[in-house]
MARPA-87903 format. One record per atom (N, C-alpha, C): residue number from 0; residue in one letter; atom name; x, y, z. Coordinates in Angstrom, 2 decimals, m for minus. Example, Ala and Ser with C-alpha at 12.3 -4.5 7.8 and 13.67 -1.06 7.14 Angstrom:
<sites>
num=0, residu=A, atome=N, x=13.19, y=m5.69, z=7.80
num=0, residu=A, atome=CA, x=12.30, y=m4.50, z=7.80
num=0, residu=A, atome=C, x=13.20, y=m3.30, z=7.80
num=1, residu=S, atome=N, x=12.85, y=m2.25, z=7.08
num=1, residu=S, atome=CA, x=13.67, y=m1.06, z=7.14
num=1, residu=S, atome=C, x=12.90, y=0.03, z=7.87
</sites>
This chain:
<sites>
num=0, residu=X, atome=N, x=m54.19, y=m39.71, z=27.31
num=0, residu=X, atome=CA, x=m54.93, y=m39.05, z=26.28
num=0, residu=X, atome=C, x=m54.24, y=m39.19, z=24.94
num=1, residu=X, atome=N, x=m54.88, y=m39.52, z=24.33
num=1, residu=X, atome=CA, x=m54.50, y=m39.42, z=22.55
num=1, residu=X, atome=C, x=m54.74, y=m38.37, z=21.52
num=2, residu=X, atome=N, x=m53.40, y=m37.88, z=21.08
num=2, residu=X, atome=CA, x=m53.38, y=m36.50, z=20.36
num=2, residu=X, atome=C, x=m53.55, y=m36.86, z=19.15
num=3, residu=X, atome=N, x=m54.27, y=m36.15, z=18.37
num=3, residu=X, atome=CA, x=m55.30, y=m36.20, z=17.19
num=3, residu=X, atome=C, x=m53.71, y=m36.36, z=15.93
num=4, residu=X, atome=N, x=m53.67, y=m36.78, z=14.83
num=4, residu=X, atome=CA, x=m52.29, y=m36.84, z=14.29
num=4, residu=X, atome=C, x=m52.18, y=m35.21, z=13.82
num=5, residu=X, atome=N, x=m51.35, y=m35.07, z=13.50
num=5, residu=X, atome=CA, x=m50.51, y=m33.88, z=13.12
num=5, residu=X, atome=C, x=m50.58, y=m34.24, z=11.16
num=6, residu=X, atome=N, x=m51.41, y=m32.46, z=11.06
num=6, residu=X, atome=CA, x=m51.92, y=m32.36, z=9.77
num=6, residu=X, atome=C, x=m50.06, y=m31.65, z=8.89
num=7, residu=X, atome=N, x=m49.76, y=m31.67, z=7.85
num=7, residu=X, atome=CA, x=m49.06, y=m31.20, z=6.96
num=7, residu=X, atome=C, x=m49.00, y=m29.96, z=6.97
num=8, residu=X, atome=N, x=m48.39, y=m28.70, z=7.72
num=8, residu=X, atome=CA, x=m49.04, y=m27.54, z=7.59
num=8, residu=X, atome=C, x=m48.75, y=m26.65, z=6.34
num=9, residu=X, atome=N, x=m47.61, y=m27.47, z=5.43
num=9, residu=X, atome=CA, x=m47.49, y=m26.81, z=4.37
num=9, residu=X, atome=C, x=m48.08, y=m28.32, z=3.05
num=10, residu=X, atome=N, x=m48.16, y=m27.43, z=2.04
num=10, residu=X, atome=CA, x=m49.36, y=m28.02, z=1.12
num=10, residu=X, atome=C, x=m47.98, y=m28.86, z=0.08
num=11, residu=X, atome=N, x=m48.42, y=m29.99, z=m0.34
num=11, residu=X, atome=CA, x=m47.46, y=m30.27, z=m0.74
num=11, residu=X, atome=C, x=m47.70, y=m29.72, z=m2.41
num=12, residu=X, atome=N, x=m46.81, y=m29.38, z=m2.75
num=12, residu=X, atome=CA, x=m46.41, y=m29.11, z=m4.65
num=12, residu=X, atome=C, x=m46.00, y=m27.84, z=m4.05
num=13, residu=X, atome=N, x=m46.04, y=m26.72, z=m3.66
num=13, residu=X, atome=CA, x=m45.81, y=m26.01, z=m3.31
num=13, residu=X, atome=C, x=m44.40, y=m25.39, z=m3.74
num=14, residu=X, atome=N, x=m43.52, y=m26.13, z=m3.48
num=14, residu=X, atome=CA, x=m41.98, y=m26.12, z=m3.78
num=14, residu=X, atome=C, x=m42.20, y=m26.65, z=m5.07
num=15, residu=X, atome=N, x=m42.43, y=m26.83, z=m5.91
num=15, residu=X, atome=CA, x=m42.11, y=m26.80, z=m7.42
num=15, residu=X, atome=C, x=m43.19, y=m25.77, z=m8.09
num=16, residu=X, atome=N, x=m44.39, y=m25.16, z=m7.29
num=16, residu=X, atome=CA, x=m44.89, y=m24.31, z=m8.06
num=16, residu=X, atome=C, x=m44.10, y=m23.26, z=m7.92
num=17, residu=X, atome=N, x=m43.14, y=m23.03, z=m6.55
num=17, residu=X, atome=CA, x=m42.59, y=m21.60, z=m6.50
num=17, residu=X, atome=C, x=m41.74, y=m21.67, z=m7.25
num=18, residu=X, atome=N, x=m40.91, y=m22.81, z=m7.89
num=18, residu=X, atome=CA, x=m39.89, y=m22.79, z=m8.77
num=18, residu=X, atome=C, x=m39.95, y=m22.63, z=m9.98
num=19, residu=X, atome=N, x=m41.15, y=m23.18, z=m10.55
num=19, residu=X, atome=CA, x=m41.58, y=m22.89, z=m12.24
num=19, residu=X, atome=C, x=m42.00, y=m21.51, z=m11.82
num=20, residu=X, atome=N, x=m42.20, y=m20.24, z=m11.28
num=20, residu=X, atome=CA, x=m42.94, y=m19.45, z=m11.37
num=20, residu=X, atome=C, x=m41.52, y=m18.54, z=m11.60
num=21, residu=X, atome=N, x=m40.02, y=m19.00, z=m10.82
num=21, residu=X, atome=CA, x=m39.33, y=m17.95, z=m10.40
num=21, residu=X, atome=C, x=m38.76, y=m18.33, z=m11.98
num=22, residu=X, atome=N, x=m38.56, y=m19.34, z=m12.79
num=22, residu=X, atome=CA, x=m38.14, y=m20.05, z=m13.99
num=22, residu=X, atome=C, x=m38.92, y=m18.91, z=m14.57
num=23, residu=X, atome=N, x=m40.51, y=m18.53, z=m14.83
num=23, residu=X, atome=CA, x=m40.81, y=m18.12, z=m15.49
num=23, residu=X, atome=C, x=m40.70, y=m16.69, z=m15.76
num=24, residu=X, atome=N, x=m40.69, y=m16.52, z=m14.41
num=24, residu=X, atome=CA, x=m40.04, y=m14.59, z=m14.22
num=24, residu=X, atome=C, x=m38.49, y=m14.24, z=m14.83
num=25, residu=X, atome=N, x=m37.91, y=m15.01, z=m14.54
num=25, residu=X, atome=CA, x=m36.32, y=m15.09, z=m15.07
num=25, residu=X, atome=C, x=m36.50, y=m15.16, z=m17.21
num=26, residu=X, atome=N, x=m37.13, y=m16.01, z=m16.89
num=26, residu=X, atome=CA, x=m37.26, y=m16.22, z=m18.65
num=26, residu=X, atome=C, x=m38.54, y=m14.57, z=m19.37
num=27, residu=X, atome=N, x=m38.94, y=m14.31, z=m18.68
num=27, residu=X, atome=CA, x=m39.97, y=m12.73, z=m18.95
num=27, residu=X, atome=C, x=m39.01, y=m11.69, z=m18.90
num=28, residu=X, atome=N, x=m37.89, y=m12.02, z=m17.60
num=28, residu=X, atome=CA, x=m37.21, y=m10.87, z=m17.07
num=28, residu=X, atome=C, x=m35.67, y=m10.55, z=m18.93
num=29, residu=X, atome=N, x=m35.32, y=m12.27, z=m18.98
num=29, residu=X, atome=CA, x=m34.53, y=m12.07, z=m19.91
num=29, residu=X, atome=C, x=m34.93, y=m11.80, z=m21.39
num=30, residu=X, atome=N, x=m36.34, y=m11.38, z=m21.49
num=30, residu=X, atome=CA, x=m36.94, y=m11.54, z=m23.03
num=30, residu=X, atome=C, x=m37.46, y=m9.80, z=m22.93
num=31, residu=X, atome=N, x=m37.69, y=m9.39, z=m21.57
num=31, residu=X, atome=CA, x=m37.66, y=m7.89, z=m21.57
num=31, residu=X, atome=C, x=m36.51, y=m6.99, z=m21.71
num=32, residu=X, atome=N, x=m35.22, y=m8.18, z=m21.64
num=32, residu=X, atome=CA, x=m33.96, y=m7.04, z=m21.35
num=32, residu=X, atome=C, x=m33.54, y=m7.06, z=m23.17
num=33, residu=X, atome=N, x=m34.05, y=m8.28, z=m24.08
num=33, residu=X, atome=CA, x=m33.27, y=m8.50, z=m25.22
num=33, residu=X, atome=C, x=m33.66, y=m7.66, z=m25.71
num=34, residu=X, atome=N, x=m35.25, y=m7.03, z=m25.88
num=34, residu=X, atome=CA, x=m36.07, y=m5.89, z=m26.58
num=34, residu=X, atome=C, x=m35.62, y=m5.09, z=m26.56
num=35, residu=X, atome=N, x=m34.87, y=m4.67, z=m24.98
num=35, residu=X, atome=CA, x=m34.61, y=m3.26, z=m24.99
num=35, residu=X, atome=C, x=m32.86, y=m3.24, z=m25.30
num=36, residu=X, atome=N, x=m32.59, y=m3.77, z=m25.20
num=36, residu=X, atome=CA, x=m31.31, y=m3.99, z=m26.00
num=36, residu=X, atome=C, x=m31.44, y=m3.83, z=m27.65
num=37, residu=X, atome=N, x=m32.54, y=m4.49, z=m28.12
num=37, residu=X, atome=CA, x=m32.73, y=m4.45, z=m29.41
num=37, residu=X, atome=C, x=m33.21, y=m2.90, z=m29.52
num=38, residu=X, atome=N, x=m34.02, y=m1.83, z=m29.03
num=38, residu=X, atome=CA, x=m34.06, y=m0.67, z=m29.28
num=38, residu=X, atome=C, x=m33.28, y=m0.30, z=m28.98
num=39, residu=X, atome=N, x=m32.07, y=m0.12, z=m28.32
num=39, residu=X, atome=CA, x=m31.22, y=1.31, z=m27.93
num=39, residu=X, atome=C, x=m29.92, y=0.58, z=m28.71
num=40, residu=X, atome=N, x=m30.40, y=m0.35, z=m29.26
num=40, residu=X, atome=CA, x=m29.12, y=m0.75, z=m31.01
num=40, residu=X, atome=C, x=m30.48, y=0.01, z=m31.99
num=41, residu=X, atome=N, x=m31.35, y=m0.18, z=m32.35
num=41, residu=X, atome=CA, x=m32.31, y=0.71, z=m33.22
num=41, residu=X, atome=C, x=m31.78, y=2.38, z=m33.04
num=42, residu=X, atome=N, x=m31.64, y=2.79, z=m31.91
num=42, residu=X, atome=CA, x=m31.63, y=3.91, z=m30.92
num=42, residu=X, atome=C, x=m30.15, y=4.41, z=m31.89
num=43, residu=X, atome=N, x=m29.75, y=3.80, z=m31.41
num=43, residu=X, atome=CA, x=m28.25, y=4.40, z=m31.98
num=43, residu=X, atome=C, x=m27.74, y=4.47, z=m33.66
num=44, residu=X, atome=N, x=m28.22, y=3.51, z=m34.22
num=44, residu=X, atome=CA, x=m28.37, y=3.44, z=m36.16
num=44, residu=X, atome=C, x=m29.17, y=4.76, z=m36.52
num=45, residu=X, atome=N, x=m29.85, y=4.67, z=m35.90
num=45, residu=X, atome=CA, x=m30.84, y=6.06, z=m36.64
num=45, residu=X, atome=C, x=m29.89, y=7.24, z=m36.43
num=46, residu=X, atome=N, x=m30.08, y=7.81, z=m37.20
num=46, residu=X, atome=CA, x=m29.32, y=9.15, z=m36.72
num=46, residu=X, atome=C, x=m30.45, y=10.45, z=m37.16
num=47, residu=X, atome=N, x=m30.11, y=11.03, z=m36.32
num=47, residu=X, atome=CA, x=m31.01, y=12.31, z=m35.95
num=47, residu=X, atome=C, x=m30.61, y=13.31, z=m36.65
num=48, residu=X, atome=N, x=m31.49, y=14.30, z=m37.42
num=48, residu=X, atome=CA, x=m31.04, y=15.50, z=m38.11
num=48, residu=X, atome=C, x=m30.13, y=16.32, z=m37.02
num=49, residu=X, atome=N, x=m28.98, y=16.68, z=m37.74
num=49, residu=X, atome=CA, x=m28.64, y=18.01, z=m36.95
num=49, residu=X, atome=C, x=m28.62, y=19.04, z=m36.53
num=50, residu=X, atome=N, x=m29.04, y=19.83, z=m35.73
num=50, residu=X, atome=CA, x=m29.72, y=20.98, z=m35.45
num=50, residu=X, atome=C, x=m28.86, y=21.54, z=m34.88
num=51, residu=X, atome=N, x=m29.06, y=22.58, z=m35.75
num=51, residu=X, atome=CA, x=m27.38, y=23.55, z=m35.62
num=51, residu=X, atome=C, x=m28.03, y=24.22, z=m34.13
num=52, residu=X, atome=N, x=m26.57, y=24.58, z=m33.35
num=52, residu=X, atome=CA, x=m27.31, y=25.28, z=m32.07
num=52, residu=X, atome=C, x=m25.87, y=25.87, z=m32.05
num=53, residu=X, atome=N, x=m26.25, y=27.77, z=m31.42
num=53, residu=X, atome=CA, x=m25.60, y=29.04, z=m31.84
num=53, residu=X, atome=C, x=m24.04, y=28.32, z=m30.70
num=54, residu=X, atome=N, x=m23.17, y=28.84, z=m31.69
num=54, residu=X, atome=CA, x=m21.79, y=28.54, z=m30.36
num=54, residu=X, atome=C, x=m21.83, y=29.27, z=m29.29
num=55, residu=X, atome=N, x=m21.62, y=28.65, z=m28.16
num=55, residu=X, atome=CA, x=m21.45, y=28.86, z=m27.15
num=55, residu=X, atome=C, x=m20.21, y=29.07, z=m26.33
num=56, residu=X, atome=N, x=m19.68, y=30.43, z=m25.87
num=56, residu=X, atome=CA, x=m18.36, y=30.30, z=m25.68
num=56, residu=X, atome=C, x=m18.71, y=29.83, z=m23.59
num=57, residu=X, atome=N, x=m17.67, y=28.95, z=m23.30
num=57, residu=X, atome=CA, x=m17.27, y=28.70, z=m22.23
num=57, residu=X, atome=C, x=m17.46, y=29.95, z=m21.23
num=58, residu=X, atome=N, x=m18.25, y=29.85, z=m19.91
num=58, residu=X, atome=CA, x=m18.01, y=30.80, z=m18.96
num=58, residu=X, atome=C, x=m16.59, y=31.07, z=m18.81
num=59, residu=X, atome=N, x=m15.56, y=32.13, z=m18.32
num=59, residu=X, atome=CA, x=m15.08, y=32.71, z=m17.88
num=59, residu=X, atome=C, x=m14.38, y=32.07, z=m16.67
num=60, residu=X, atome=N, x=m13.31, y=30.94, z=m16.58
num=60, residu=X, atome=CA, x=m13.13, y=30.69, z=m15.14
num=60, residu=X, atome=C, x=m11.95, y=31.09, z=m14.62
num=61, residu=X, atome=N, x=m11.83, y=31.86, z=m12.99
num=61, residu=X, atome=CA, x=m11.46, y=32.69, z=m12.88
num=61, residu=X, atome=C, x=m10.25, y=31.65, z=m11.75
num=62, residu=X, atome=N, x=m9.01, y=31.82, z=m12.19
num=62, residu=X, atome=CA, x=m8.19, y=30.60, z=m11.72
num=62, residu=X, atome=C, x=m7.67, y=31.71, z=m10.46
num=63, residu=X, atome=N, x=m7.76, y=30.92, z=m9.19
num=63, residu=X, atome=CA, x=m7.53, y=31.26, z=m7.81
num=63, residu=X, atome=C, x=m6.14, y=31.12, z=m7.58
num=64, residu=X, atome=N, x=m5.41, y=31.84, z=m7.28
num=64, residu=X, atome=CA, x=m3.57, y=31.10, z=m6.60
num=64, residu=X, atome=C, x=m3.54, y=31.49, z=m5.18
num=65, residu=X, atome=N, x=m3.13, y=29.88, z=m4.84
num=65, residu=X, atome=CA, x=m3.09, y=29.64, z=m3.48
num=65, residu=X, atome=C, x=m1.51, y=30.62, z=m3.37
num=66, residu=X, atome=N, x=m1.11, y=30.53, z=m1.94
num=66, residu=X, atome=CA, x=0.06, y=31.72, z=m1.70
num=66, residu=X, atome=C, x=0.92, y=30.42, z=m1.85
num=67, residu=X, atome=N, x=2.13, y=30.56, z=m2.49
num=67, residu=X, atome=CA, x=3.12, y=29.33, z=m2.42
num=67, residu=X, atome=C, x=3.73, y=29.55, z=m1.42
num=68, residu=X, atome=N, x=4.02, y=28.34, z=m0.58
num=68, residu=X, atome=CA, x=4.82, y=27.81, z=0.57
num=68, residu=X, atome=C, x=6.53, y=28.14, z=0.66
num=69, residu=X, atome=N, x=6.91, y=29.43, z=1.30
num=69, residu=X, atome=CA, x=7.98, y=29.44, z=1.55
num=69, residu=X, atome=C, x=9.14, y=28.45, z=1.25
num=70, residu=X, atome=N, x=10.03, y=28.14, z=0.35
num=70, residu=X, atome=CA, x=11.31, y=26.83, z=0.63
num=70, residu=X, atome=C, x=11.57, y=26.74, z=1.34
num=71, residu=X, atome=N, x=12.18, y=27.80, z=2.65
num=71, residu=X, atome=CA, x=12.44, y=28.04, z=3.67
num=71, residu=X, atome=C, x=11.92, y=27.14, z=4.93
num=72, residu=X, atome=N, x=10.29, y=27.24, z=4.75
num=72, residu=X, atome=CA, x=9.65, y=26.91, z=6.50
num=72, residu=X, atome=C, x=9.50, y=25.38, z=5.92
num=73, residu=X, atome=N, x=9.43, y=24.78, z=6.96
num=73, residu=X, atome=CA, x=9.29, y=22.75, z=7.38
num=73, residu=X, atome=C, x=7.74, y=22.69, z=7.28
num=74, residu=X, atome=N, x=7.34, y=21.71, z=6.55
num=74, residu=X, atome=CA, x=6.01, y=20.70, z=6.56
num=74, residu=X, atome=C, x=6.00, y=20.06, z=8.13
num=75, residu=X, atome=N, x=4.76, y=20.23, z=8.70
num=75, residu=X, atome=CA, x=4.49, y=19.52, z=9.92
num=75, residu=X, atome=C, x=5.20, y=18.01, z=9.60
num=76, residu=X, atome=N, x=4.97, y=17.37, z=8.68
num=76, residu=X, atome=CA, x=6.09, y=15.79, z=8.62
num=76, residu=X, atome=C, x=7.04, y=16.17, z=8.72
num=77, residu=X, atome=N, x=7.56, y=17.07, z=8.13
num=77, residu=X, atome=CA, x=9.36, y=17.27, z=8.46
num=77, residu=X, atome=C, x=9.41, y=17.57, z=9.52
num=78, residu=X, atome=N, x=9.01, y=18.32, z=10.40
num=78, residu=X, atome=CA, x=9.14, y=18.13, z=11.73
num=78, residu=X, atome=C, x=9.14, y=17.06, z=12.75
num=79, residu=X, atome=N, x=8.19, y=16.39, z=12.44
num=79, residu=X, atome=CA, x=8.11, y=15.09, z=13.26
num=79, residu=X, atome=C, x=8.76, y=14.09, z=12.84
num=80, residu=X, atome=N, x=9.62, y=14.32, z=11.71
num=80, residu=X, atome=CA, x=10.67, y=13.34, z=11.30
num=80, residu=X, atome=C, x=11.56, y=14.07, z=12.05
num=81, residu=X, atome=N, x=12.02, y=14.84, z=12.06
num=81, residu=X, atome=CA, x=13.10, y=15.50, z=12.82
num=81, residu=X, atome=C, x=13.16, y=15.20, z=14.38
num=82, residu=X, atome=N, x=11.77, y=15.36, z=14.67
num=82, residu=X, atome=CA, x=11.57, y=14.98, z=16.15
num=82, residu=X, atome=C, x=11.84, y=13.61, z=16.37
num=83, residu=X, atome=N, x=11.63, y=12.97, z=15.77
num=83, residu=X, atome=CA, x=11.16, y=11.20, z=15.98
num=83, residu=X, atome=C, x=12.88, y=10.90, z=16.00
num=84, residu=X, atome=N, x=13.84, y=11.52, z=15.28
num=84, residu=X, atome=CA, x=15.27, y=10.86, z=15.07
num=84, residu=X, atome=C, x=15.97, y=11.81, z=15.78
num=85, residu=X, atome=N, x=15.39, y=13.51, z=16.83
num=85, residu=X, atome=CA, x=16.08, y=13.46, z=18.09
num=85, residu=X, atome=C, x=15.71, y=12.97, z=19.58
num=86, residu=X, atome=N, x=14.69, y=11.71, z=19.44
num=86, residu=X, atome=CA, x=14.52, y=11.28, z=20.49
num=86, residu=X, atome=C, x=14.94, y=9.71, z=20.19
num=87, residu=X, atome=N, x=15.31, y=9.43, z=19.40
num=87, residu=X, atome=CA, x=15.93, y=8.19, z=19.19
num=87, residu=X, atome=C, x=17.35, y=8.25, z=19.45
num=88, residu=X, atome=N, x=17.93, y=9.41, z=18.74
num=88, residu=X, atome=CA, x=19.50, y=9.21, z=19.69
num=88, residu=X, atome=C, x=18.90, y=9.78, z=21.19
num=89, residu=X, atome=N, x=18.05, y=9.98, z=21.53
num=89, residu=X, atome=CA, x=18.02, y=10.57, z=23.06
num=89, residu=X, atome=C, x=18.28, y=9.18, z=23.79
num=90, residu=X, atome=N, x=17.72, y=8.29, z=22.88
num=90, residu=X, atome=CA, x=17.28, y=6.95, z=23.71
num=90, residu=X, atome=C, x=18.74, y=6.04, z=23.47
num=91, residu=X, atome=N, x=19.42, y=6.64, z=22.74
num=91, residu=X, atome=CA, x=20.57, y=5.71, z=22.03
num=91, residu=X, atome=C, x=21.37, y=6.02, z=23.27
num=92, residu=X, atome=N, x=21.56, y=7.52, z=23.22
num=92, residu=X, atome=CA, x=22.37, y=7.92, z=24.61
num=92, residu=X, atome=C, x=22.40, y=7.83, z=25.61
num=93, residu=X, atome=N, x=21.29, y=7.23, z=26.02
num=93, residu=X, atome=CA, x=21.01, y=6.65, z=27.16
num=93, residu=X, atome=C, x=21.48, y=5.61, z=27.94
num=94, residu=X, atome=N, x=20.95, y=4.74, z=26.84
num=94, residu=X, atome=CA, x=21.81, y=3.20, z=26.52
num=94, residu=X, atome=C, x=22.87, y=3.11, z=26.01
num=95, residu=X, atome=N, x=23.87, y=3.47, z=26.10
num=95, residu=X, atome=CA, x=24.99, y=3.31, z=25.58
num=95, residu=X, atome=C, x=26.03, y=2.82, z=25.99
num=96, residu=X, atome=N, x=25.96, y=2.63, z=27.59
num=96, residu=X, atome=CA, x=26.81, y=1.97, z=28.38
num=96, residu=X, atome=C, x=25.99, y=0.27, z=28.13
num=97, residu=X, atome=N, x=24.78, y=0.25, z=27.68
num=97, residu=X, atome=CA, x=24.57, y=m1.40, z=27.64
num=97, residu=X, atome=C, x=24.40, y=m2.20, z=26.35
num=98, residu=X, atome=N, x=24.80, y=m0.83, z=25.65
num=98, residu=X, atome=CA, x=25.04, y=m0.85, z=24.06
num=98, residu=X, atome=C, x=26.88, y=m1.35, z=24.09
num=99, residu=X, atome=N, x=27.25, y=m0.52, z=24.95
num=99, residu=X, atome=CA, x=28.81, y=m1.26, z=24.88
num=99, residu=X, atome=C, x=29.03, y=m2.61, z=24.65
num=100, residu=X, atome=N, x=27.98, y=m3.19, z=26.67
num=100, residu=X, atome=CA, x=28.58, y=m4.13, z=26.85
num=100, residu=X, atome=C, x=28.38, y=m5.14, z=25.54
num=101, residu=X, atome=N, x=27.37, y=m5.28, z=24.82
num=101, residu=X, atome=CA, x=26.96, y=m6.29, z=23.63
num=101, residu=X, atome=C, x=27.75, y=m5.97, z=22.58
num=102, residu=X, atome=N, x=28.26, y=m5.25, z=21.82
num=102, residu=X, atome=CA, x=29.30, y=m5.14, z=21.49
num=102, residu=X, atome=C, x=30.65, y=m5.24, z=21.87
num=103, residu=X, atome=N, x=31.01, y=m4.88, z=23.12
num=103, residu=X, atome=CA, x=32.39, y=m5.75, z=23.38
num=103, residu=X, atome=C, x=32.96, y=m6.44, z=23.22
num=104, residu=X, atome=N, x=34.31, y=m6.67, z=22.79
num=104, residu=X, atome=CA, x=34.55, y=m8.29, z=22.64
num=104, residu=X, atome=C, x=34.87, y=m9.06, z=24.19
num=105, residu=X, atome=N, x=34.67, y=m9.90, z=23.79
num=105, residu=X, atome=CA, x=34.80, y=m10.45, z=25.14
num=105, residu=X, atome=C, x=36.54, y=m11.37, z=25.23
num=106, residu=X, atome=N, x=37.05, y=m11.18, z=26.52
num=106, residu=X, atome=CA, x=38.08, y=m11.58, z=27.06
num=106, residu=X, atome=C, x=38.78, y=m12.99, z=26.70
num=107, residu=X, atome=N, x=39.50, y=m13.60, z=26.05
num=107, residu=X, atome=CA, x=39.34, y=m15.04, z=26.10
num=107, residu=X, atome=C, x=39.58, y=m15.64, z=27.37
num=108, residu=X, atome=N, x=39.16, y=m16.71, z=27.39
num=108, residu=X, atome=CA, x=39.26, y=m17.56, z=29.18
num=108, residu=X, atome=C, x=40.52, y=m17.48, z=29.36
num=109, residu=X, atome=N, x=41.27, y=m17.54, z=29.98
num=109, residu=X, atome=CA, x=42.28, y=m17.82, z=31.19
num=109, residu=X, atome=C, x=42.66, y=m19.14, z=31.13
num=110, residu=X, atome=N, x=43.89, y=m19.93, z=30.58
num=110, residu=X, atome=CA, x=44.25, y=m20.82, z=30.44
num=110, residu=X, atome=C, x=45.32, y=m21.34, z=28.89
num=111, residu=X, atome=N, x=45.46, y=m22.57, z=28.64
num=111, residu=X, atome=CA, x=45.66, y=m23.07, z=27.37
num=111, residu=X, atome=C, x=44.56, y=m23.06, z=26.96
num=112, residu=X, atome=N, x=44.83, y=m22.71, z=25.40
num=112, residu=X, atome=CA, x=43.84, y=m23.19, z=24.59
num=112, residu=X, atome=C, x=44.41, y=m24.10, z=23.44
num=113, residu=X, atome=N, x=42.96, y=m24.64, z=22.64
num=113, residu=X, atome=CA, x=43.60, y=m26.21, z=22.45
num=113, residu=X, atome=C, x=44.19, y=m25.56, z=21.24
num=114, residu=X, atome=N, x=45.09, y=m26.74, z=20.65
num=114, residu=X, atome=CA, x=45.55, y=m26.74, z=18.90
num=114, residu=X, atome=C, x=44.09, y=m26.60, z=18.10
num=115, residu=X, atome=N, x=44.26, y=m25.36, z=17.00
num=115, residu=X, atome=CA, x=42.88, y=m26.04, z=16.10
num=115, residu=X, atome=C, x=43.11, y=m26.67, z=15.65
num=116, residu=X, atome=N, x=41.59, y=m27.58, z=15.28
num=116, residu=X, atome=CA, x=41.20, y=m28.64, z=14.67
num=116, residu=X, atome=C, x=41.07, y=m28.33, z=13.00
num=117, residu=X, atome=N, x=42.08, y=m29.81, z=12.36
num=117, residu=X, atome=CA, x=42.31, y=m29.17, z=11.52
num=117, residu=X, atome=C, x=41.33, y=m30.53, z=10.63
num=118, residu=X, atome=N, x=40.28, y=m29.89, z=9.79
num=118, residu=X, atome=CA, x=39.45, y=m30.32, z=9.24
num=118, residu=X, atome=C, x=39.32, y=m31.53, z=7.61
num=119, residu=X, atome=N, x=40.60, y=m31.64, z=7.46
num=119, residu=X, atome=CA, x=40.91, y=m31.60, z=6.06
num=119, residu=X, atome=C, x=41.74, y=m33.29, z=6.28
num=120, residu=X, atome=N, x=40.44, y=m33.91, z=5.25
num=120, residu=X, atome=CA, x=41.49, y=m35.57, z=5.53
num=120, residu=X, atome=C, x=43.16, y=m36.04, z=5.33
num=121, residu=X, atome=N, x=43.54, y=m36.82, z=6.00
num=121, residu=X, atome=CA, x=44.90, y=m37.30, z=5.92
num=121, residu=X, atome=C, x=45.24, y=m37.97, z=4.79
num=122, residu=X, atome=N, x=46.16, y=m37.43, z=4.35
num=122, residu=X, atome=CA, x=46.65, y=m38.26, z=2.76
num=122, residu=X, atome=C, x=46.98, y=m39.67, z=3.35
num=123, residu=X, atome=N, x=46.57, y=m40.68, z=1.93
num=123, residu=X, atome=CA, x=46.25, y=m42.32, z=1.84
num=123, residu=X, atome=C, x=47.70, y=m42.30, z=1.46
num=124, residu=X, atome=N, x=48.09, y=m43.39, z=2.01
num=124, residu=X, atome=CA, x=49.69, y=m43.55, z=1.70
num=124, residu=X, atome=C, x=49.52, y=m44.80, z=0.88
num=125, residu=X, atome=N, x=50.33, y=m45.00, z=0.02
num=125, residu=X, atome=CA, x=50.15, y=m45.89, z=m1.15
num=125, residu=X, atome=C, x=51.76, y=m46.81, z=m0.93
num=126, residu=X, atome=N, x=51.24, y=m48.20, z=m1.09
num=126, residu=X, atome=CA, x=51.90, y=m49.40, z=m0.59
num=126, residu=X, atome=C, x=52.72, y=m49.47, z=m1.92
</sites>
């Protein structure tokens, strides 16, 4: 059987009409923003009579005091700093016999040991 050809389902120009249209909105969009830019510079030159209005004194604000914090008593952080560095020597004390051994010095071997090596060239003897 022979299938009928396959029509274009989109129209061609299509893609350049949507593009001059979005060109044209952009160019409307930037000629509406200059106007109003140009009034609220109008907006601001003018100046407005002044109209006296009666002084007004400030409400009344009525300042709250929190109770101040003893010098005396610890911030929950100070505590858990305190805590955190007596369970670290807890842990130090623990380990301390394998804290030795890595620090120890260690024994030298059992035997001769050689002459050091002495790094520094031999003077050139001159004929």
């Amino acid at each position: 059987m022979l299938r009928p050809a396959r029509k274009s389902l989109r129209k061609r120009g299509t893609r350049g009409a949507g593009k001059k249209i979005a060109e044209a909105e952009t160019i409307i969009a930037k000629e509406q923003l200059r106007k109003a830019e140009e009034a609220a510079r109008r907006a601001q030159t003018v100046e407005t009579p002044a109209v006296e209005t009666p002084a007004v004194e400030p409400p009344a604000v009525e300042t709250v005091e929190t109770p101040a914090a003893d010098p005396q008593t610890s911030t929950t952080t100070q505590w858990l700093s305190v805590i955190s560095i007596i369970i670290s020597l807890v842990g130090i004390f623990y380990k301390r016999e394998e804290i030795k051994k890595v620090f120890a010095q260690k024994s030298p071997p059992e035997g001769s040991t050689p002459p050091p090596v002495d790094f520094r060239p031999q003077p050139v003897k001159s004929s």
